[in-house]
PAPA-532653 format. One record per residue (C-alpha): residue in three letters; x, y, z. Coordinates in steps of 0.2 Angstrom, whole numbers, plus 2048, in hexadecimal, padded with zeros to 3 digits. Example, Ala and Ser with C-alpha at 12.3 -4.5 7.8 and 13.67 -1.06 7.14 Angstrom:
BEGIN
Ala83E7EA827 Ser8447FB824 
// end
This chain:
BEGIN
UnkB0B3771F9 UnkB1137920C UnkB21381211 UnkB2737C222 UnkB34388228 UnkB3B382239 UnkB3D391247 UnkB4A38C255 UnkB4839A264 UnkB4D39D277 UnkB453A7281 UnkB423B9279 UnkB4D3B126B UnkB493AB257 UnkB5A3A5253 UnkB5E3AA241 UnkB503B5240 UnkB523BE22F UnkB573AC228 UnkB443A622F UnkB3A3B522B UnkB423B421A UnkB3D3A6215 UnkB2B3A921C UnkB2B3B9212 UnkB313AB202 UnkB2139E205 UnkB163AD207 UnkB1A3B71F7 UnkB1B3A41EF UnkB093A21F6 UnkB0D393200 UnkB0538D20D UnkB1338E21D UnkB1638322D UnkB1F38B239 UnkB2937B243 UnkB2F380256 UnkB38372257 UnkB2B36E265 UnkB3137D271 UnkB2738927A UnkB29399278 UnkB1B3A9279 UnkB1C3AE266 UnkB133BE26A UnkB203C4276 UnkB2C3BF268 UnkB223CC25E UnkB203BD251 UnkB0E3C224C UnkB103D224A UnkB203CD23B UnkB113BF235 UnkB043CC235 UnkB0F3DB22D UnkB173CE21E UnkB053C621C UnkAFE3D9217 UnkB0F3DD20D UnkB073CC200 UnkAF53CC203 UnkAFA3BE20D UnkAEB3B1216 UnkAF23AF228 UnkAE63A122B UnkAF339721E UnkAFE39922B UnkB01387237 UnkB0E388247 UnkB1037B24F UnkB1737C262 UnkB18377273 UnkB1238727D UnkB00381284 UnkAF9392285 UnkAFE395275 UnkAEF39E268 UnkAEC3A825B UnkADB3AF254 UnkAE13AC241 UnkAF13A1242 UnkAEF38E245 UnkAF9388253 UnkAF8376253 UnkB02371266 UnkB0D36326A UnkB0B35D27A UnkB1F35D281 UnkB1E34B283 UnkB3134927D UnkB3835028A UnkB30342296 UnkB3433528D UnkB44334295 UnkB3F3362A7 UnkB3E3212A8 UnkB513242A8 UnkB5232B2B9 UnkB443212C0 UnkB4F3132C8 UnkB593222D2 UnkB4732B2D7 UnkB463252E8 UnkB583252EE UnkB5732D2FD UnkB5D33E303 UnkB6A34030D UnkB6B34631E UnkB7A35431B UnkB6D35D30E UnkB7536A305 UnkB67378304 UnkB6437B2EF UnkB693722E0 UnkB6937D2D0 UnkB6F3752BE UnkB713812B1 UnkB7737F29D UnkB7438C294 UnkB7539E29C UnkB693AB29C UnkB643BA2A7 UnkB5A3B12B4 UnkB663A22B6 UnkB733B02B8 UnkB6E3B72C4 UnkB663AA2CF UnkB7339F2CD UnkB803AF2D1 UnkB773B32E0 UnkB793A02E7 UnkB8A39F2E4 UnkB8E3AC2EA UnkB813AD2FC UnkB8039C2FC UnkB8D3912F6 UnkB91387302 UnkB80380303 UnkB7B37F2F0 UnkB7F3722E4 UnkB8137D2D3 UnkB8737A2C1 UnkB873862B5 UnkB8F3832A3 UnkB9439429C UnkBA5391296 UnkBAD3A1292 UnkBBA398285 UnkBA7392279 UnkBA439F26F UnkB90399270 UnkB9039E283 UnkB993AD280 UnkB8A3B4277 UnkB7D3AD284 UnkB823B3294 UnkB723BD299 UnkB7F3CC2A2 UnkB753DA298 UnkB643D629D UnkB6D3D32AE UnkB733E42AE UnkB613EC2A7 UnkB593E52B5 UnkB663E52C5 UnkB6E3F22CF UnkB813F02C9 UnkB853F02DA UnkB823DD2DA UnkB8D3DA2CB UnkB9B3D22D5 UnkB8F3C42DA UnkB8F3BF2C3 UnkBA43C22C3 UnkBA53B82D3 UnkB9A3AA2C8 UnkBA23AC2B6 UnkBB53AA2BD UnkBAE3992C4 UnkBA73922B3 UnkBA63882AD UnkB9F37E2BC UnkB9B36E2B6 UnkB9735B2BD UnkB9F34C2B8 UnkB923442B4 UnkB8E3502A5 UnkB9A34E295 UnkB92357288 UnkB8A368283 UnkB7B36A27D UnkB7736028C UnkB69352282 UnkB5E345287 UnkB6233B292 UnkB73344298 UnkB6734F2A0 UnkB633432AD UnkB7333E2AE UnkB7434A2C1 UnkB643402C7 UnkB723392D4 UnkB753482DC UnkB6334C2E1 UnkB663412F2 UnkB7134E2F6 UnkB693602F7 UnkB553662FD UnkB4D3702EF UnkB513732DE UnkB523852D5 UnkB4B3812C4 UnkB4B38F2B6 UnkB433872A8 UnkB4438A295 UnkB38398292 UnkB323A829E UnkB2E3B5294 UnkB1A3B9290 UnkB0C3AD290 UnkB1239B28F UnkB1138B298 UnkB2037F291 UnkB2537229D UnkB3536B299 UnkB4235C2A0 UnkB473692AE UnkB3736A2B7 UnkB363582B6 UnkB463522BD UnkB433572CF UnkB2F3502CE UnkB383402C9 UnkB453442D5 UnkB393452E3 UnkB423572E6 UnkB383682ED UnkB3D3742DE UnkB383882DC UnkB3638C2CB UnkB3E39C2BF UnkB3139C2B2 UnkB213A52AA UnkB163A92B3 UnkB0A3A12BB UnkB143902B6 UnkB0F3892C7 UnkAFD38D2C6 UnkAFE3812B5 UnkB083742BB UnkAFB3712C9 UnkAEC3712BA UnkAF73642B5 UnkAF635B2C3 UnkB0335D2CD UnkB063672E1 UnkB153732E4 UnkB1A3792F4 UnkB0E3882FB UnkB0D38230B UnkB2038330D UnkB25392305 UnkB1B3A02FC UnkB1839C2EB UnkB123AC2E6 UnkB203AF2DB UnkB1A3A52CC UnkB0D3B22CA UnkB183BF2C6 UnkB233C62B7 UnkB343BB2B6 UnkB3F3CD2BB UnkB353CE2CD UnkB333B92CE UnkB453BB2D0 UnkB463C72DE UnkB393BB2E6 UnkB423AC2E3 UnkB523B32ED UnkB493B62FA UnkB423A62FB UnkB5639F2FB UnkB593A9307 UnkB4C3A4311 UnkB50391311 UnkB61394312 UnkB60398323 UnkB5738832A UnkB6237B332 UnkB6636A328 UnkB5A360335 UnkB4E36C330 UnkB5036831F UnkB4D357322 UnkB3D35B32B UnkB3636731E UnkB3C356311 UnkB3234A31A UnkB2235531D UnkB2235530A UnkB22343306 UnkB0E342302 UnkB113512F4 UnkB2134B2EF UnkB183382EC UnkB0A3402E4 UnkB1534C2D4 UnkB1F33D2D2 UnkB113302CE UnkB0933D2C4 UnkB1733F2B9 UnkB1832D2B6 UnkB0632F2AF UnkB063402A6 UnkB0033B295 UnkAFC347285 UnkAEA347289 UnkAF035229A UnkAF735E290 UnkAE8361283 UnkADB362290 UnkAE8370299 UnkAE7379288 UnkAD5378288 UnkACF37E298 UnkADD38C299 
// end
């Protein structure tokens, strides 16, 4: 008899964790075989300190970890004992044919400089998206949807790690961003924001250069692409990416080219606290150039821009699997 116990997370998260590792500890003193259900999310379990839990409770009842099944959408996932069988995070493209009729809208020649669309809050949205509002407001095109009056936001803000990792000398920049939320588009009506809402701002890609994507997961080894990478590929929209690290050195074994010979990419290599230092630098960078040279930079990336959007149109399961192999 199998037990499947399903284990919702965010990044550094297990949402109701002692509810979850009871009924683990349950199944295990039951002597049930258990499969653990991420709900197809990505997340480092290791850097959750999840096999340590599994290893301790397997001692405490002369428990066979090998019993143990996860199954999850982090292809660098693995586990000398545990079996990890991985999902390929095909779900969250199925949806992109709802923006492919928009894709190749052209941009306009008045560019605004960043587009960054954020639901939830966390510490790296925080403080990106703080430091573009306040630097560079009049040349980004930002949402963020912390509402102070949801009791849900109020909890999810990311203002400790902000303050862990920050000089408070910069705290103004996050007050100056809180009093202005929630900043929202029209063309969003709910939260969550699901599939295909999420595509609902593909018609305002024609109007800024590069988006600023933080995507779901950042902390310890993973590689979870999610509908926030994909929405500028289908976009045809230059993007710089918050994430774990070395998430562009995997999106390229997929198949795909980023933007190097623009801007130093570099970043992706690092841990997410000093990808963010990087990342401001590169706004502020790009910030400086002129909307004809915008333009210019735009068209010189046509080949590359072509070349992730057919690629996306062909990504199938099998790309994922062989990624998982040969990483």
């Amino acid at each position: 008899m199998s037990t499947i116990i399903e284990m919702a997370t965010s990044d550094g998260v297990i949402w109701h964790q002692f509810d979850v590792y009871s009924k683990i500890s349950k199944a295990m003193s039951d002597n049930e075989d258990i499969i653990i259900d991420l709900h197809a999310e990505g997340p480092d379990l290791a850097s959750l300190e999840f096999y340590k839990f599994l290893t301790d409770f397997a001692q405490h009842h002369a428990y066979d970890l090998a019993r143990i099944e996860i199954r999850g959408s982090n292809v660098l996932e693995s586990h000398d004992q545990i079996k990890i069988k991985y999902i390929p995070p095909m779900h969250l493209l199925l949806p992109i044919q709802y923006a492919v009729n928009k894709s190749t809208a052209p941009k306009i020649e008045n560019l605004k400089h960043f587009g960054m669309f954020i639901g939830r809050s966390n510490f790296p949205r925080l403080d990106i998206a703080s430091h573009l509002n306040e630097y560079h407001s009049d040349s980004t095109m930002l949402t963020y949807h912390y509402d102070p009056a949801n009791k849900f936001h109020a909890h999810h803000i990311g203002l400790d790690d902000y303050l862990r990792h920050n000089d408070a000398g910069e705290l103004h920049a996050v007050t100056n961003l809180l009093k202005k939320c929630p900043i929202l588009d029209q063309t969003i009506e709910t939260y969550p924001i699901l599939a295909p809402a999420n595509f609902n701002i593909s018609n305002l890609y024609h109007s800024f250069f590069v988006e600023i994507v933080c995507e779901s997961y950042f902390s310890g080894t993973t590689f979870f692409p999610t509908e926030k990478i994909w929405r500028p590929i289908m976009m045809k929209t230059p993007f710089i990416v918050q994430g774990p690290s070395n998430f562009l050195t995997n999106l390229k074994k997929l198949g795909f080219k980023t933007f190097d010979r623009w801007w130093d990419e570099g970043y992706s290599e690092d841990p997410p606290i000093w990808q963010i230092k990087l990342i401001k630098e590169i706004i502020n960078n790009i910030s400086k150039k002129s909307t004809d040279e915008l333009q210019e930079m735009y068209l010189s990336m046509t080949a590359v821009l072509d070349h992730n959007h057919q690629r996306l149109l062909s990504l199938t399961d099998k790309d994922f699997f062989e990624l998982r192999q040969n990483v």
